[in-house]
C-alpha positions as CSV (number, residue, x, y, z in Angstrom):
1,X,160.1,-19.1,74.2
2,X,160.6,-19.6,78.3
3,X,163.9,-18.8,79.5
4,X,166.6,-22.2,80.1
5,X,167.1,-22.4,84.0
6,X,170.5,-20.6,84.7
7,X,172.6,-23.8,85.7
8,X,176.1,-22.9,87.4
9,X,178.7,-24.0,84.7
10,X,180.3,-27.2,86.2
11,X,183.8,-25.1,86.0
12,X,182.9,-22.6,88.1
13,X,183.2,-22.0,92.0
14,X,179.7,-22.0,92.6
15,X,180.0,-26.4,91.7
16,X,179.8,-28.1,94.7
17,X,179.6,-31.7,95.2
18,X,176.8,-31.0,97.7
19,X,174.5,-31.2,94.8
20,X,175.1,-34.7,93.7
21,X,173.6,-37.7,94.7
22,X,175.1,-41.3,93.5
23,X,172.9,-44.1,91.8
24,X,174.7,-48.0,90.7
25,X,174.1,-51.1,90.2
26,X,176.9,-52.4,91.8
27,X,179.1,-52.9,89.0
28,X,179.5,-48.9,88.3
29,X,177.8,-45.7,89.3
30,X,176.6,-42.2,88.3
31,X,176.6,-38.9,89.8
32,X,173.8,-36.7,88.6
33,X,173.3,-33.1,89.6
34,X,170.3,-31.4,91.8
35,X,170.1,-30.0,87.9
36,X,169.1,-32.9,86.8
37,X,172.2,-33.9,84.8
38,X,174.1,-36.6,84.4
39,X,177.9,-35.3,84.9
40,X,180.1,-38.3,86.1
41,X,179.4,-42.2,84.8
42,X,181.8,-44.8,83.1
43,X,180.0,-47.5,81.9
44,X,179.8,-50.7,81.8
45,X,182.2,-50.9,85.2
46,X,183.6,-48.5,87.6
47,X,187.6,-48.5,86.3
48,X,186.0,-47.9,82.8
49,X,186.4,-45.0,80.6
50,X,184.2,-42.0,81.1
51,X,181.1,-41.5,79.2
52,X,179.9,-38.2,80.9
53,X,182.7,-36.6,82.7
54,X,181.3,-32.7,82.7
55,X,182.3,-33.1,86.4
56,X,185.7,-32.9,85.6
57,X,185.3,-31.1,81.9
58,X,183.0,-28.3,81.4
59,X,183.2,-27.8,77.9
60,X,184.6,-31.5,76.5
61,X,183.7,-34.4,79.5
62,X,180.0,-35.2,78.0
63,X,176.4,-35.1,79.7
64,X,172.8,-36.4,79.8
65,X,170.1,-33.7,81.1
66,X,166.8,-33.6,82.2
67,X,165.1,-30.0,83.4
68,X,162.4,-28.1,83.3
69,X,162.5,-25.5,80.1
70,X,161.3,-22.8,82.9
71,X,163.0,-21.5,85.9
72,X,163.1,-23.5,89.1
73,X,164.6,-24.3,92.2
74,X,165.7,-28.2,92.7
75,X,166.8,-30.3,95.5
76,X,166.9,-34.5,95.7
77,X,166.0,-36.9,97.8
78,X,166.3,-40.8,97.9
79,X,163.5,-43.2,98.2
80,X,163.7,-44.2,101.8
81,X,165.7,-47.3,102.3
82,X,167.0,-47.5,98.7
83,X,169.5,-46.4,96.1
84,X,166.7,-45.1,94.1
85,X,167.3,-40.6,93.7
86,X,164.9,-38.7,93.4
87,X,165.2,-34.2,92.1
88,X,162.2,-32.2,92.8
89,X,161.8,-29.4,90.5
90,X,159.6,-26.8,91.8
91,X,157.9,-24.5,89.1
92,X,155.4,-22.5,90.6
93,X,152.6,-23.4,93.0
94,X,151.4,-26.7,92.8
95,X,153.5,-27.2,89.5
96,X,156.4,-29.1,89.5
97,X,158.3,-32.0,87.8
98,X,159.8,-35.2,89.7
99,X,162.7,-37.4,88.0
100,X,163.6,-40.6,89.5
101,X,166.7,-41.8,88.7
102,X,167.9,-45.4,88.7
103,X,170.1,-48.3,87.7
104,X,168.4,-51.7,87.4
105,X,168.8,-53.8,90.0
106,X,167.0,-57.4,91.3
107,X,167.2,-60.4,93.0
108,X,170.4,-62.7,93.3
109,X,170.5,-64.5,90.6
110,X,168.3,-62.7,88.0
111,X,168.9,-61.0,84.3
112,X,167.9,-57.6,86.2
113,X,170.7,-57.3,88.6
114,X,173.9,-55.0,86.7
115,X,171.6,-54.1,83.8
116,X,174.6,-51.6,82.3
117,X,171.5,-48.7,82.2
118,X,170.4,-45.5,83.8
119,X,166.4,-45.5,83.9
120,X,164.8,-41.8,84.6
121,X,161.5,-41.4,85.2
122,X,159.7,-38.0,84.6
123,X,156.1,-37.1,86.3
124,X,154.5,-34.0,86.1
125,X,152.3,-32.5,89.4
126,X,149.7,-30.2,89.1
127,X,150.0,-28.9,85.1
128,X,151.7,-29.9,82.1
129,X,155.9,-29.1,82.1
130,X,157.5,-28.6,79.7
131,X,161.3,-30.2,79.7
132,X,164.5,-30.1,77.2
133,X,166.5,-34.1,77.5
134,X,170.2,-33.3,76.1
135,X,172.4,-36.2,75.5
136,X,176.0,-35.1,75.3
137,X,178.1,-38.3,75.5
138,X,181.8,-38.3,75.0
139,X,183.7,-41.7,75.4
140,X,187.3,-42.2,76.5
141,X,187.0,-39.3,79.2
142,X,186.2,-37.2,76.3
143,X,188.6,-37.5,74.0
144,X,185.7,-38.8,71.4
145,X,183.1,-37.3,70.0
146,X,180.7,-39.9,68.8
147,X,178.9,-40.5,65.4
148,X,175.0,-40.1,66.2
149,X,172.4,-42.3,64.3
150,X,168.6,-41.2,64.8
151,X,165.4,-42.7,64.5
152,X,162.3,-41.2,66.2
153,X,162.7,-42.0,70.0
154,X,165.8,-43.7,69.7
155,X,169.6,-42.2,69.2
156,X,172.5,-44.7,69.1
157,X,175.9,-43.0,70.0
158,X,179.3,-44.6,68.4
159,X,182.9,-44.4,68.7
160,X,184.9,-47.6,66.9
161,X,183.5,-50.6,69.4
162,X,182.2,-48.3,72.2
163,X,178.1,-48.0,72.1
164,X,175.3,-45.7,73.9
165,X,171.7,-45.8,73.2
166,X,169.2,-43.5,74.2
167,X,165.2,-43.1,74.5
168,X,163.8,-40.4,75.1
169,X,159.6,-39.8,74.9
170,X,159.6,-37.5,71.7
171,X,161.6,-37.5,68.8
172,X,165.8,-36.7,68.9
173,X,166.9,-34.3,67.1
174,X,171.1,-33.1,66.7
175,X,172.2,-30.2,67.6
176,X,175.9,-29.1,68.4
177,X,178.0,-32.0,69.2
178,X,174.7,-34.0,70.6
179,X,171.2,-34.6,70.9
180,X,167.9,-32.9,71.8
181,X,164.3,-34.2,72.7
182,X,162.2,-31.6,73.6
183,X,158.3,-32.2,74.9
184,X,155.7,-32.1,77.6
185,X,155.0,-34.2,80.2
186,X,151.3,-34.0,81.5
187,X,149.9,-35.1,85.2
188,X,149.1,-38.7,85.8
189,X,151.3,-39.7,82.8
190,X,154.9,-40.8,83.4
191,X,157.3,-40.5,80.6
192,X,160.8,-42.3,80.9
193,X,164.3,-42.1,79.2
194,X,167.3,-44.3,79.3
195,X,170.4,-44.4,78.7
196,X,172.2,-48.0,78.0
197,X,175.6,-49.0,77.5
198,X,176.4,-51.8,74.5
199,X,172.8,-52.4,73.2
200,X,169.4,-51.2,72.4
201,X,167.1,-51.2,75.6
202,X,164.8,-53.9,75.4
203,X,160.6,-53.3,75.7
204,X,160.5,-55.9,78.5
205,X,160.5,-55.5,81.2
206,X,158.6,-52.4,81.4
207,X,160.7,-49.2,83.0
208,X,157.6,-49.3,85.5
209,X,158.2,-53.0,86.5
210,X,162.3,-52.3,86.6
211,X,162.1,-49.6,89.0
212,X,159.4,-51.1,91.0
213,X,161.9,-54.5,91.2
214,X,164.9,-52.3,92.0
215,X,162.7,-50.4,94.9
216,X,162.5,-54.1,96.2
217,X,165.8,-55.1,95.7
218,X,167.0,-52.3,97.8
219,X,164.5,-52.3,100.6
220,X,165.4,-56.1,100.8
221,X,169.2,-55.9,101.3
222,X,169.4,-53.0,103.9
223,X,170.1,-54.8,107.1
224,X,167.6,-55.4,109.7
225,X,166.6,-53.2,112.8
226,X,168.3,-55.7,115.0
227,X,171.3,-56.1,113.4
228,X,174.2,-55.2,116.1
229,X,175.4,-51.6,114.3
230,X,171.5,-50.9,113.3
231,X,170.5,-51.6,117.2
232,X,173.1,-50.4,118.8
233,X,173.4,-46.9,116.7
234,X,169.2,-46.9,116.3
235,X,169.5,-43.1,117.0
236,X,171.5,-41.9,113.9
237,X,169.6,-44.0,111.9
238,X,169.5,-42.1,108.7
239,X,173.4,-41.7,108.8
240,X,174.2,-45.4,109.4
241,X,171.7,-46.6,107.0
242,X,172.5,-44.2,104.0
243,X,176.3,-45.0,104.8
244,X,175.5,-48.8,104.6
245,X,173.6,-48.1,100.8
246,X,176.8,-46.1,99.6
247,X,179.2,-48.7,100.6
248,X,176.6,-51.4,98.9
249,X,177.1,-49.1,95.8
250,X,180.7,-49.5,95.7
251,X,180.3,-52.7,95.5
252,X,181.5,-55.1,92.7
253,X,178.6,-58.0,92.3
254,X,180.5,-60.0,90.0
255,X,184.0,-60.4,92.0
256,X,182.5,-59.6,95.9
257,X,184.9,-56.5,95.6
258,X,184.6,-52.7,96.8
259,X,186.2,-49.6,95.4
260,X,187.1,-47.3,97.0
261,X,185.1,-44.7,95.4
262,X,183.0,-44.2,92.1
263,X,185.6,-41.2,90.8
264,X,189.0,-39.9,89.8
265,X,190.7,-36.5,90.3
266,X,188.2,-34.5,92.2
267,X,191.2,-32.5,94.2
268,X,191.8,-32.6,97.7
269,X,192.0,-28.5,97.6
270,X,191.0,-26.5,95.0
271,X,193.5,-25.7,92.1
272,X,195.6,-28.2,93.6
273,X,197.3,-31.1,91.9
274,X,196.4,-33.8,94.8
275,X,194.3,-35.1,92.5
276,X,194.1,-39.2,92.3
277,X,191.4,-42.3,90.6
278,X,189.9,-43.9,93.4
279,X,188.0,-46.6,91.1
280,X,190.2,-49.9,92.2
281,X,190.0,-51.8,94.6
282,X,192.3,-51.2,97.9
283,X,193.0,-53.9,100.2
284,X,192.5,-51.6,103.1
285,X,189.7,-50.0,102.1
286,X,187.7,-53.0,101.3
287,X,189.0,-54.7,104.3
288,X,187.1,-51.9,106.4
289,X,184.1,-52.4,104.6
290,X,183.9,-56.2,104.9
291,X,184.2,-55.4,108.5
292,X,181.5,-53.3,109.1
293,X,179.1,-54.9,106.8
294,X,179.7,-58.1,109.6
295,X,178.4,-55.7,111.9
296,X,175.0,-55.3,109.7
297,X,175.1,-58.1,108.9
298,X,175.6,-58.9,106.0
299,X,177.9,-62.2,106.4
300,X,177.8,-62.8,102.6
301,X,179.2,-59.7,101.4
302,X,181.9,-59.9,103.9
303,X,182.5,-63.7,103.2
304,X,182.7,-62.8,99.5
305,X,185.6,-59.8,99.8
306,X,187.5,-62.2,102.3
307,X,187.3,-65.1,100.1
308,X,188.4,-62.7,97.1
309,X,191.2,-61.4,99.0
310,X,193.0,-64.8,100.3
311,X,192.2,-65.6,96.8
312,X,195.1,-63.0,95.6
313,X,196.9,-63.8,98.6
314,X,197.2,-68.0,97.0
315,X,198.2,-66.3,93.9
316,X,201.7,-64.7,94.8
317,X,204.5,-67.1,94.3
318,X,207.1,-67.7,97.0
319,X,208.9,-64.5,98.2
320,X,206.0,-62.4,96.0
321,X,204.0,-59.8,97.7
322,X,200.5,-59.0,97.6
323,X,199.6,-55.7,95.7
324,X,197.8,-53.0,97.5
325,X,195.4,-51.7,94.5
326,X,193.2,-54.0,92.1
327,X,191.2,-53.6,89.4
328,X,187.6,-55.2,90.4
329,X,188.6,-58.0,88.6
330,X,191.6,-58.8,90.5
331,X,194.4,-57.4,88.2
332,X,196.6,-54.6,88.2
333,X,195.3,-51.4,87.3
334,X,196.8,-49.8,84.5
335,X,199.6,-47.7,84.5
336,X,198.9,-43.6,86.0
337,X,198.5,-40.7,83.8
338,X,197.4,-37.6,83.3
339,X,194.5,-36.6,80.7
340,X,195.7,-33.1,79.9
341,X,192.3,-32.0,78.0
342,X,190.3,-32.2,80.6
343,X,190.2,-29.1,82.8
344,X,189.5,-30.9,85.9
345,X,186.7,-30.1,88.6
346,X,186.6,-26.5,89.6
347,X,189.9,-26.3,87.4
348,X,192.2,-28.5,89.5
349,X,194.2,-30.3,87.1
350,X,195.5,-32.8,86.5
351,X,192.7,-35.3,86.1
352,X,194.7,-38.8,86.1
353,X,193.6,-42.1,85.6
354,X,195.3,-45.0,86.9
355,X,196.8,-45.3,90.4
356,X,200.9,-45.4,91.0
357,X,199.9,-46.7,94.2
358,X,199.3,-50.1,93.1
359,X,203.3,-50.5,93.1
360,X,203.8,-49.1,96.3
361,X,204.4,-51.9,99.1
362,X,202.2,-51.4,102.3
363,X,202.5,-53.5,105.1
364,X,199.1,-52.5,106.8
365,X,197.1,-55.1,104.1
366,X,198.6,-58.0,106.1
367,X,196.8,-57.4,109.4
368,X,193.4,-55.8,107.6
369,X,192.7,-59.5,105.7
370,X,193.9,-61.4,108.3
371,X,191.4,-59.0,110.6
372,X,189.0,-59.8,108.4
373,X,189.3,-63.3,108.3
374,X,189.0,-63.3,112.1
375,X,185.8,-61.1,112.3
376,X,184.0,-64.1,109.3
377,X,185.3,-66.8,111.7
378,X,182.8,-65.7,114.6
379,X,180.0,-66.2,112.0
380,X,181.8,-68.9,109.7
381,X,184.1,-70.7,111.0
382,X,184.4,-73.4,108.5
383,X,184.7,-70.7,105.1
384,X,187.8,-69.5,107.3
385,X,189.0,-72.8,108.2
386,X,189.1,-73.9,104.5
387,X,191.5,-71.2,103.6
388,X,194.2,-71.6,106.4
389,X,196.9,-72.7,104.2
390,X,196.6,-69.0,102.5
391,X,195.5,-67.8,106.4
392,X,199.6,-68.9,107.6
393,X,201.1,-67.9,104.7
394,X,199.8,-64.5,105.4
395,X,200.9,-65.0,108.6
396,X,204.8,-65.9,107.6
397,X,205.1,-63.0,104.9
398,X,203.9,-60.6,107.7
399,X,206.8,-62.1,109.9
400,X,209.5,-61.5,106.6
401,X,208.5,-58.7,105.9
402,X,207.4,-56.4,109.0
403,X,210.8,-54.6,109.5
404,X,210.6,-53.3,106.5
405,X,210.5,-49.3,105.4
406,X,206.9,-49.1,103.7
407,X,205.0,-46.0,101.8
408,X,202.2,-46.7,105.1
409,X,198.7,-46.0,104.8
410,X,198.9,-42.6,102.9
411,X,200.8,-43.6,100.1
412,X,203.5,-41.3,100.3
413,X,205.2,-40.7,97.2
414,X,208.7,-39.8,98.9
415,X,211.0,-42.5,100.5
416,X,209.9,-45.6,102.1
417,X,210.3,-45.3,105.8
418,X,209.1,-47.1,109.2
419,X,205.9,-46.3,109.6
420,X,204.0,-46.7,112.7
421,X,200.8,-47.5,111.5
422,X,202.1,-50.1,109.3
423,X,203.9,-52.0,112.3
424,X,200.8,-52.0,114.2
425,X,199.1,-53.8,111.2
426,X,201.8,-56.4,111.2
427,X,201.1,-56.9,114.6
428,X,197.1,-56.7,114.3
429,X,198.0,-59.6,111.6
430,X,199.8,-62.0,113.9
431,X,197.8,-61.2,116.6
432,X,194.5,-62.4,114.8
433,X,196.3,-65.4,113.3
434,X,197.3,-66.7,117.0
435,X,193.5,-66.5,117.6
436,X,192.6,-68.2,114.2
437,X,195.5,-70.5,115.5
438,X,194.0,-71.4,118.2
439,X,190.6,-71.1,117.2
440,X,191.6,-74.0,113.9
441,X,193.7,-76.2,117.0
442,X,197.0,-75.2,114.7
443,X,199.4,-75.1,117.1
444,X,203.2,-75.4,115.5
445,X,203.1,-72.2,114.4
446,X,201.7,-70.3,117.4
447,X,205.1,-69.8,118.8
448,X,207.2,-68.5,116.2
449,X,204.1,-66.2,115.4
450,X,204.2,-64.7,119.1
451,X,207.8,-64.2,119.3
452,X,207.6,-62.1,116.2
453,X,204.4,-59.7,117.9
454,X,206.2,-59.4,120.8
455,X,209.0,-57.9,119.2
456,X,206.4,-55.4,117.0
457,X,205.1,-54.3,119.8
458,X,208.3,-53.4,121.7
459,X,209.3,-51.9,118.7
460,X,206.1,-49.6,118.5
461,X,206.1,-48.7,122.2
462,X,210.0,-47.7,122.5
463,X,210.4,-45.9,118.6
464,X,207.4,-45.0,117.8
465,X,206.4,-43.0,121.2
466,X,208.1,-39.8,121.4
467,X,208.3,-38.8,125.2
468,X,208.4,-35.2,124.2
469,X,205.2,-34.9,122.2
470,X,203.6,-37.4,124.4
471,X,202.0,-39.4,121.5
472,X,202.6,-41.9,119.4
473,X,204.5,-40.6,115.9
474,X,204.6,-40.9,112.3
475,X,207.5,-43.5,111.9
476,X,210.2,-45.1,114.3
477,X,212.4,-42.1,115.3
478,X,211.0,-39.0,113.8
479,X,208.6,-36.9,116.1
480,X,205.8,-36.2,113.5
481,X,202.0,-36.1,114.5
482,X,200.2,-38.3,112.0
483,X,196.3,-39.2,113.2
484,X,197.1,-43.0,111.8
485,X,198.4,-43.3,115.7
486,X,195.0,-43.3,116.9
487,X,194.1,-46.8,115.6
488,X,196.9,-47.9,118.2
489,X,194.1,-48.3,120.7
490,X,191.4,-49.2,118.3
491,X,193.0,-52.1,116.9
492,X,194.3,-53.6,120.4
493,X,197.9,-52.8,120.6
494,X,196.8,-50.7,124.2
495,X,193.6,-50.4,126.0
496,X,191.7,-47.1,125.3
497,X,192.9,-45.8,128.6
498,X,196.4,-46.0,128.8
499,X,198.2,-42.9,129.3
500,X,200.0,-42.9,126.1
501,X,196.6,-43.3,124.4
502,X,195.1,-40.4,126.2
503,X,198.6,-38.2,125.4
504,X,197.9,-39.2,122.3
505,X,194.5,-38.6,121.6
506,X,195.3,-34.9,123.2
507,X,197.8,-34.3,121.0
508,X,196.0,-34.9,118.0
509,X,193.1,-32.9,119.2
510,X,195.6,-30.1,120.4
511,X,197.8,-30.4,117.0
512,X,196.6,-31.9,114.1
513,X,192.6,-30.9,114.9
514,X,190.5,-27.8,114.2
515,X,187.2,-28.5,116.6
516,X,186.3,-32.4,115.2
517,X,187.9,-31.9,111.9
518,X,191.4,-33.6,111.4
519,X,194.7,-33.4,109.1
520,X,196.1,-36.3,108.6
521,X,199.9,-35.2,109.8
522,X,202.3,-32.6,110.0
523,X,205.4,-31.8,107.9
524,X,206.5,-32.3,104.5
525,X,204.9,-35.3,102.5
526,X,206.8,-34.9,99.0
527,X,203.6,-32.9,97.2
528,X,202.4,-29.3,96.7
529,X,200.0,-27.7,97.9
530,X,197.6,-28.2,100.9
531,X,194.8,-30.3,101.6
532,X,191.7,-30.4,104.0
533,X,190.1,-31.9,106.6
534,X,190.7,-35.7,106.4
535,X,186.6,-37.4,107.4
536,X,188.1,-40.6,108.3
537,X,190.5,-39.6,110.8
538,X,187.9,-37.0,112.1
539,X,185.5,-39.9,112.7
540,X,188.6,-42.2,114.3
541,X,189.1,-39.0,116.4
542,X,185.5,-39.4,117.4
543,X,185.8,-43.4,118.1
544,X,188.8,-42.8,119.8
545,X,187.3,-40.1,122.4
546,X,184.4,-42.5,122.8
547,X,186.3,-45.5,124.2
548,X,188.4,-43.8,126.0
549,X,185.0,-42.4,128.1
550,X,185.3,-39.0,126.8
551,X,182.1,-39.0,125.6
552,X,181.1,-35.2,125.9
553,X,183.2,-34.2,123.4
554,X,183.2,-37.3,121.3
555,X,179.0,-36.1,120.9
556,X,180.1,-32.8,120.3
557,X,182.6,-33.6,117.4
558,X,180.0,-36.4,116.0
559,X,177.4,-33.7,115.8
560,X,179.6,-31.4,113.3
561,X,180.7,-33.9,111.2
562,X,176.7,-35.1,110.7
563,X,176.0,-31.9,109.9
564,X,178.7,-31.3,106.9
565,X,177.0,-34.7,105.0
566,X,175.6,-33.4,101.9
567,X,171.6,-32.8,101.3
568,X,171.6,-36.9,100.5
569,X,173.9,-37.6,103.4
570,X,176.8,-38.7,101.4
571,X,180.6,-37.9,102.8
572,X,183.6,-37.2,100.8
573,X,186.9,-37.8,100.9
574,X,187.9,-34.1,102.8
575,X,186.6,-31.0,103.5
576,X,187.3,-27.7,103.9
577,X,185.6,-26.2,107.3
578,X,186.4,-22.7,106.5
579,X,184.5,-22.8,102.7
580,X,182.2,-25.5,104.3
581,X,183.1,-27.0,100.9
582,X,183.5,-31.2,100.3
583,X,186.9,-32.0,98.8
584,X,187.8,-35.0,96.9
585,X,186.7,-37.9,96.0
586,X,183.1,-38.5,96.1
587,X,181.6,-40.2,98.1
588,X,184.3,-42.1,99.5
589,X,184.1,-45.4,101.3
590,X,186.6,-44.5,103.9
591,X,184.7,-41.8,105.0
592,X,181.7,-43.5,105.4
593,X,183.3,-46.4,107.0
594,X,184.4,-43.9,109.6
595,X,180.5,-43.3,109.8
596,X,179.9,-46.9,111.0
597,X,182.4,-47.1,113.4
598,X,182.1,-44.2,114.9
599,X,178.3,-44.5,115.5
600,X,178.4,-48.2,116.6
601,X,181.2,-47.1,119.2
602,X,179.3,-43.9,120.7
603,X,176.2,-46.2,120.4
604,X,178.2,-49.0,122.7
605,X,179.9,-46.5,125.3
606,X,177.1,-45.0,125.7
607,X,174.8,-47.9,126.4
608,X,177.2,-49.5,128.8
609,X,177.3,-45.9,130.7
């Protein structure tokens, strides 16, 4: 019999998330190896439980495979201008097998669109293949091991109401915990198998038409050549547009929503417990997505999230707050814990679900809706103009509540203090509300609202500027680098060349930076254990430099990071530029966000050079 291709156990070192590649359907999403395996999906939504989780599990997480039962070497590609993967395996000369990978996807409006499925297409090149399908599914991030039932083609999957179906082109057969289909595919002769969540996958339409409808759906959202980012950033074309198709996959179709990325607990360093689930929605997060989706754009994705977040805003009831962290549905997400069972990628335990951020109270959310909402009202002003009742009460709790100690942007888990960044976003807040203000003709409150920026912004420039560092700091009176202080010339506060950005800027290259890539701060943050490279604050690094005219070395630290994208161009949460390894969650919106910006700034200052 021909050898199994040696596969590097998902446990070990030799894992790397530079063999993964995401698909969706913009209700959930999959990761599925270079190997052809299926190693990280919850079905039917993102904040689901885990049906294959080998990513974080090895031995108990649960699996779908396709390979080759012959040696190979593998490496994936997507179908230009889609979310449609694609693994070549190569055999020998002129022999290989291609899988296409997919979830169902078509137009507004139709039964396609969120089809809870993953579609994989097998062709054969240049001689029969031979290939072993293994289905390996284990619900509630593995803590079940389902009852199979066979027939032919067809294995259905159980545990109490939870439900997986699979086809596969030959007959299933058990063996160990799962199943086995084992068969040849011959040239000119596509073979499928699917995997679907809740029921049985229906005959029509055919998998042909599905992925032929999905290749459409894709090619027709990606945002024209002359939309402002696309035009402006033409040059790093593959970057921007991949990052625009990631962010489209974390996308929730039902509520208008983004997460903030498909996964929990892949760690922030190896063997470390900086491990948190990322599958919520964060103000913040999809605040900066909106935002840059305007600048593709796409005016009804960001007129959805807006809508959906001054939504939550009309729901808090006098002297309420609104959360930071929501499920896609606009609850709370549940409660954190930690799944003990599970050994966690590359052992780094533990794997949690849930977020304790979500009770945290973070100021910055204020002045990202309400920056938002200003962005939509150059496109539609009367969809922002509907919601001003929501728009000043925003507005007012920023005023109440900007003095405030806060956990800031980075959720810090230790005591609440006065963080910088999180006074700038009170400001940013009131500052775009005068201008909705004004834009709306809603003058009583203009006033009141400028009197209270004023006195943000003399509190930012006399306690949160530390003479002696020459920067901007982590909180009001405590001389801590934190790269959060860069966005104090990208969201307005100071013009891009004031002295005390420039000190700034030089100080985070000088402390916090190794070449272009960036820690977030200095000094104890209440958890063990390091971290890496944080992408965002890299690429703010890199928009920062940019504006200020520093251009040669904002090119030079935009050319590393490009380079550290994985095979598929997708960015995670950190890295580690010593292993050259990825680190946490994968791939992350924030860091692809930072993608956008950066490119449609470096793409603007240099055009107006």
């Amino acid at each position: 019999m021909a050898l199994t291709p040696p596969v590097s156990p998902i446990g070990s070192a030799a894992v790397s998330l530079n063999d993964y590649g995401l698909i969706g359907n913009e209700k959930t999403g999959a990761l599925i190896s270079r190997h052809g395996s299926i190693d990280w999906a919850c079905l039917p939504r993102f904040d689901s439980p885990s049906v294959f989780a080998r990513l974080l599990g090895a031995e108990n997480g649960g699996f779908h495979q396709v390979q080759p039962h012959v040696r190979y070497i593998s490496h994936q590609l997507y179908v230009p201008g889609t979310n449609v993967l694609t693994t070549f395996f190569e055999l020998r000369r002129g022999v290989s097998l291609v899988l296409t990978d997919f979830m169902p996807m078509g137009p507004p409006g139709s039964t396609i669109g969120g089809d809870p499925r993953i579609i994989r297409r097998l062709v054969a090149r240049g001689a029969p293949v031979e290939v072993r399908i293994e289905a390996d599914p284990r619900f509630d991030y593995g803590r079940s091991v389902p009852h199979w039932t066979l027939s032919k083609e067809l294995a259905a999957a159980q545990s109490g109401a939870a439900r997986l179906y699979f086809t596969a082109p030959w007959p299933w057969r058990g063996e160990n915990a799962g199943v086995v289909a084992l068969g040849k595919v011959a040239p000119g002769r596509p073979e499928f198998a699917q995997v679907r969540w809740g029921d049985a996958p229906a005959l029509e339409p055919s998998e042909s038409t599905l992925l032929s409808v999905t290749d459409a759906y894709w090619r027709g959202w990606v945002s024209p050549s002359d939309a402002p980012l696309r035009r402006v950033a033409a040059r790093w074309h593959p970057w921007v547009e991949r990052s625009e198709l990631v962010l489209k996959l974390l996308s929730h179709a039902d509520s208008g929503v983004f997460v903030a990325a498909p996964t929990t607990s892949l760690p922030e360093w190896p063997g470390g417990g900086r491990n948190w689930d990322y599958r919520y929605v964060w103000i913040r997060d999809a605040a900066f997505t909106a935002q840059v989706f305007l600048l593709l754009g796409h005016v009804g994705e960001a007129r959805a999230y807006v809508g959906w977040a001054l939504d939550r805003a009309a729901e808090v009831r006098d002297g309420g707050e609104l959360r930071t962290v929501y499920t896609v549905d606009g609850g709370a997400p549940p409660a954190e814990v930690e799944l003990p069972h599970l050994a966690g990628y590359r052992d780094s335990r533990p794997v949690r679900v849930g977020n304790a951020a979500a009770d945290q109270r973070q100021l910055d959310i204020y002045g990202e809706i309400l920056d938002s909402a200003r962005l939509l009202e150059h496109v539609d002003p009367a969809f922002v103009r509907d919601r001003w009742a929501t728009i000043e009460w925003l507005a007012q709790r920023t005023v109440d509540l900007w003095s405030l100690p806060d956990s800031g942007i980075w959720e810090f888990r230790t005591r609440p203090a006065q963080y910088v960044h999180s006074k700038l976003m009170c400001w940013v807040a009131l500052d775009r509300a005068i201008q909705l203000a004004q834009a709306f003709g809603k003058t009583d409150p203009i006033d009141r609202w400028r009197r209270a920026a004023e006195e943000i912004r003399a509190a930012i420039l006399s306690r949160g500027y530390d003479d002696r560092l020459g920067a901007f700091v982590q909180a009001f009176d405590h001389p801590v680098l934190d790269a959060s202080a860069l966005r104090i010339s990208l969201d307005g506060l100071l013009p891009a060349n004031d002295p005390r950005v420039l000190s700034t800027i030089a100080a985070v290259e000088q402390t916090l930076a190794r070449g272009a890539f960036v820690q977030r701060y200095t000094g104890d943050d209440g958890l063990a254990g390091p971290e890496g490279s944080f992408l965002l604050c890299s690429f703010w690094l890199v928009e920062s430099l940019a504006k200020s005219g520093q251009m040669e070395r904002a090119l030079e630290h935009w050319r590393t990071l490009l380079d550290i994208a994985n095979p598929l161009l997708l960015f995670s949460e950190q890295f580690d530029p010593v292993a050259k390894e990825p680190l946490g969650n994968f791939p992350q919106a924030f860091t692809h966000i930072g993608v956008l910006r950066a490119a449609f700034a470096l793409g603007l200052m240099s055009t107006e050079a």
